[in-house]
GUPA-169139 format. One record per residue (C-alpha): residue in three letters; x, y, z. Coordinates in steps of 0.02 Angstrom, whole numbers, plus 50000, padded with zeros to 5 digits. Each point is the difference from the previous one (the first is absolute). Layout:
# GUPA-169139
ALAXYZ...
This chain:
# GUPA-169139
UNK500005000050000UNK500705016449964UNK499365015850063UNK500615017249926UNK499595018150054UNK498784998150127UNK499785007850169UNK499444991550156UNK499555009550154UNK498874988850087UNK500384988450140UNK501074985549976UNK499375004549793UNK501054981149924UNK499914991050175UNK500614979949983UNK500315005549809UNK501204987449905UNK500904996449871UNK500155017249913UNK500645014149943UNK499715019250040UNK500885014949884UNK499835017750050UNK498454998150113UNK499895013150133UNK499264993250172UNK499435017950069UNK498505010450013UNK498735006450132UNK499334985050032UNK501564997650107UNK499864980050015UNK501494990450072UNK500774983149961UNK499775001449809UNK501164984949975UNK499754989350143UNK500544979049980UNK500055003149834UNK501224987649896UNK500984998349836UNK499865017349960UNK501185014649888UNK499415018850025UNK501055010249861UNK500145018750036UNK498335000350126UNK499815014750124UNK499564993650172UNK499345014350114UNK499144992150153UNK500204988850135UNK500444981550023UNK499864995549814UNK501044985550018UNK499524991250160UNK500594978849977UNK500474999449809UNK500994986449918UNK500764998949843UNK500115019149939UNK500975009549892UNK499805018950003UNK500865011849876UNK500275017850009UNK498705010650047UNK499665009550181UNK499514996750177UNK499565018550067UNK500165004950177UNK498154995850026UNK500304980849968UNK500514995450153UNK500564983150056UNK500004994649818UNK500854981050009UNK499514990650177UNK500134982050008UNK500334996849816UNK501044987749933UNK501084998249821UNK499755016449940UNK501375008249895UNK499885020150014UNK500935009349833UNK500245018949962UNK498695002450117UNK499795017750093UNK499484995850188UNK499495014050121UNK498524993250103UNK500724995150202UNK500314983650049UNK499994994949797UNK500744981850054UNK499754990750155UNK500044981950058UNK500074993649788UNK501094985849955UNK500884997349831UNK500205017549934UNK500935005849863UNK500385019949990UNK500775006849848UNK500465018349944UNK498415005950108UNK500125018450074UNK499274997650180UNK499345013150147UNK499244992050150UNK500305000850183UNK500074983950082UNK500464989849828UNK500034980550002UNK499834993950163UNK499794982450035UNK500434995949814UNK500794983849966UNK501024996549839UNK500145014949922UNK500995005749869UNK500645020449941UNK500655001949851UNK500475020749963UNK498925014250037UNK499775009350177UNK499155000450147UNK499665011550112UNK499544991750172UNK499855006350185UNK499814982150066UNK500574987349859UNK499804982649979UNK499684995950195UNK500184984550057UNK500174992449813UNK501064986649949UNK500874991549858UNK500405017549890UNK501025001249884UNK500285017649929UNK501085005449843UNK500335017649941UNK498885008650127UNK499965019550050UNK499185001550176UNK499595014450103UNK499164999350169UNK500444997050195UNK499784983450073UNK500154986949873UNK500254981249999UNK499674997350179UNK499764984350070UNK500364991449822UNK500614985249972UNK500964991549853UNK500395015449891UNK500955002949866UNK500425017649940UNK500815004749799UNK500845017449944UNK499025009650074UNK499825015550107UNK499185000650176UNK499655018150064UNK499444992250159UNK500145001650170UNK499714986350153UNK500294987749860UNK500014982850029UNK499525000650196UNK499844980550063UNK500334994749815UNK500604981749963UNK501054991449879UNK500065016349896UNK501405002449879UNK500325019049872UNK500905000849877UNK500955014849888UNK498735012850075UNK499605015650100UNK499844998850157UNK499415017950085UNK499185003850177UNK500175000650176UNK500344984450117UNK499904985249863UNK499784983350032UNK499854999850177UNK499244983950080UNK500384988649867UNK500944982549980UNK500884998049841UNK499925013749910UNK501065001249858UNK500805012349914UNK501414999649828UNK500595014849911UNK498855011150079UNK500035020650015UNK499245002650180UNK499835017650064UNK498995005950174UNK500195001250195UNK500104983450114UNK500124986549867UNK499924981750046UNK499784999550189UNK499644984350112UNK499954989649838UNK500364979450003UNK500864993049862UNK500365016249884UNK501165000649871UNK500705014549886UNK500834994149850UNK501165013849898UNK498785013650054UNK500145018750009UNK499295009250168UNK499635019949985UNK499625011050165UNK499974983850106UNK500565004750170UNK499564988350160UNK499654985849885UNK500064981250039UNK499585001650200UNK499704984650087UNK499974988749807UNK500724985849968UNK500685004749852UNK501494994949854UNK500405015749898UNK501045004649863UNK499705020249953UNK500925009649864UNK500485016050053UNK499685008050176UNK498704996750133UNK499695015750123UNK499904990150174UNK499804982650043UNK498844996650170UNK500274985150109UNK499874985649880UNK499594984350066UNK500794987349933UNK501124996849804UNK500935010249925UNK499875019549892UNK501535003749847UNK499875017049944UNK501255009949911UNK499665013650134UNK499145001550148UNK499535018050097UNK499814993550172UNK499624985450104UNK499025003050144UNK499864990450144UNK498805005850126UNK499194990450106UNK498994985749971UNK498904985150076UNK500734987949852UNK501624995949994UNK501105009049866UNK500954982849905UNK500075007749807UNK501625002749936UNK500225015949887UNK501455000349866UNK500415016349880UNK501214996349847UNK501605009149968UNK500585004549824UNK500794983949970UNK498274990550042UNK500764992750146UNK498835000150145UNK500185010350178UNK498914994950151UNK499285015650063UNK498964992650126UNK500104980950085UNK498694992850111UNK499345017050079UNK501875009450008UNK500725011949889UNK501774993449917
């Protein structure tokens, strides 16, 4: 069934609809109805305007292309599964939450409080903007991202992050098993909380990075305005270039080219980490052994 430039304001208008296809429909008007889309199935919509709430409450098997979400379609995807999202513009709140098997690509994306819950999800390109993104989610795996927002990833689980840049900050708080690669990393007190976090070749910039962390790792990273970083984490580092302070690690081991300061003030957890700064042969200096400066 295919379905071309219609509108649909009324309440849930194509409700249990399936196996069809919808191009440039517009689900609007002053007849206001919700849940336009609800348990539909096997579906494409092609360049459709959605402007009101819930449309797609429990779909399955969906393909939407192009086309808009305004800010009055709110809480667009909820409990839907295997739906692949393309060039899509998404500015409704709470567009994804508690889906499983999504597939993002090139979409342009405004919404407070972004993909929580979510299981299996997939970002290829575009940006977000996202107070609160993908809370409590797991199993992401995001590629060539731009992000902008304030308390992102927390909680995740099983996440793996592509060339991209995070403008971000509280990233990662409680996160597990998370690994970034080549990106951006920009905000205030990242990662904190979190057991294995990963990250390789990374640019990471902001105040009171990577504090009372298990099992982190930086791998040939760079780290920009990071003073008092890596308090209380157990934590193997190598950093190119200079680190402003160092805090009271825990436990492994920091390598940085330089390093500001390492402070030492007092602290309930014992101070174990071992903190190393290269000389211009490559040849490594302890600066710091088991809680005492060398």
């Amino acid at each position: 069934m295919n379905i071309k430039d219609k509108r649909f304001g009324e309440e849930r208008a194509l409700y249990g609809l399936r196996a069809f296809t919808l191009q440039t429909c517009a689900f609007e008007g002053e007849e206001d109805g919700e849940s336009a889309l609800k348990e539909c199935s096997n579906f494409t919509a092609e360049n459709c305007h959605f402007a009101l709430r819930y449309p797609l409450w429990h779909a399955t098997n969906a393909c939407i292309r192009g086309g808009d979400m305004t800010e009055g379609c709110r809480a667009a995807l909820w409990y839907c599964s295997n739906v692949s999202i393309e060039g899509c513009k998404m500015l409704g709140i709470k567009a994804l939450r508690e889906c499983e098997n999504t597939y993002l690509k090139n979409c342009t994306i405004v919404s407070p409080e972004f993909g929580w819950r979510c299981r299996s999800v997939s970002v290829e390109g575009g940006e977000l903007t996202s107070e609160y993104a993908f809370f409590e989610s797991r199993d992401l795996s995001i590629d060539g991202l731009k992000f902008a927002g304030k308390y992102s990833f927390q909680y995740c689980k099983n996440v793996t992050i592509k060339n991209s840049v995070l403008n971000t900050k509280d990233a990662f708080w409680h996160a597990e098993n998370v690994t970034v690669y080549d990106s951006e990393v920009k905000g205030e007190y990242l990662g904190w909380y979190s057991r294995g976090l990963t990250l390789v070749r990374c640019k990471i910039s902001g105040t009171q990075p990577l504090c009372y962390c298990e099992d982190l790792r930086l791998v040939d990273c760079t780290m920009e305005g990071c003073d008092l970083s890596f308090e209380n984490s157990c934590v193997q580092a190598e950093v190119k270039g200079e680190i402003l302070s160092v805090k009271n690690p825990r436990q492994g081991s920091v390598i940085a080219d330089r390093v500001g300061e390492i402070v030492l003030q007092e602290s309930v957890h014992p101070v174990r980490g071992d903190v190393f700064v290269r000389d211009g042969r490559g040849k490594l200096k302890k600066v710091l052994a088991a809680g005492k400066k060398v």
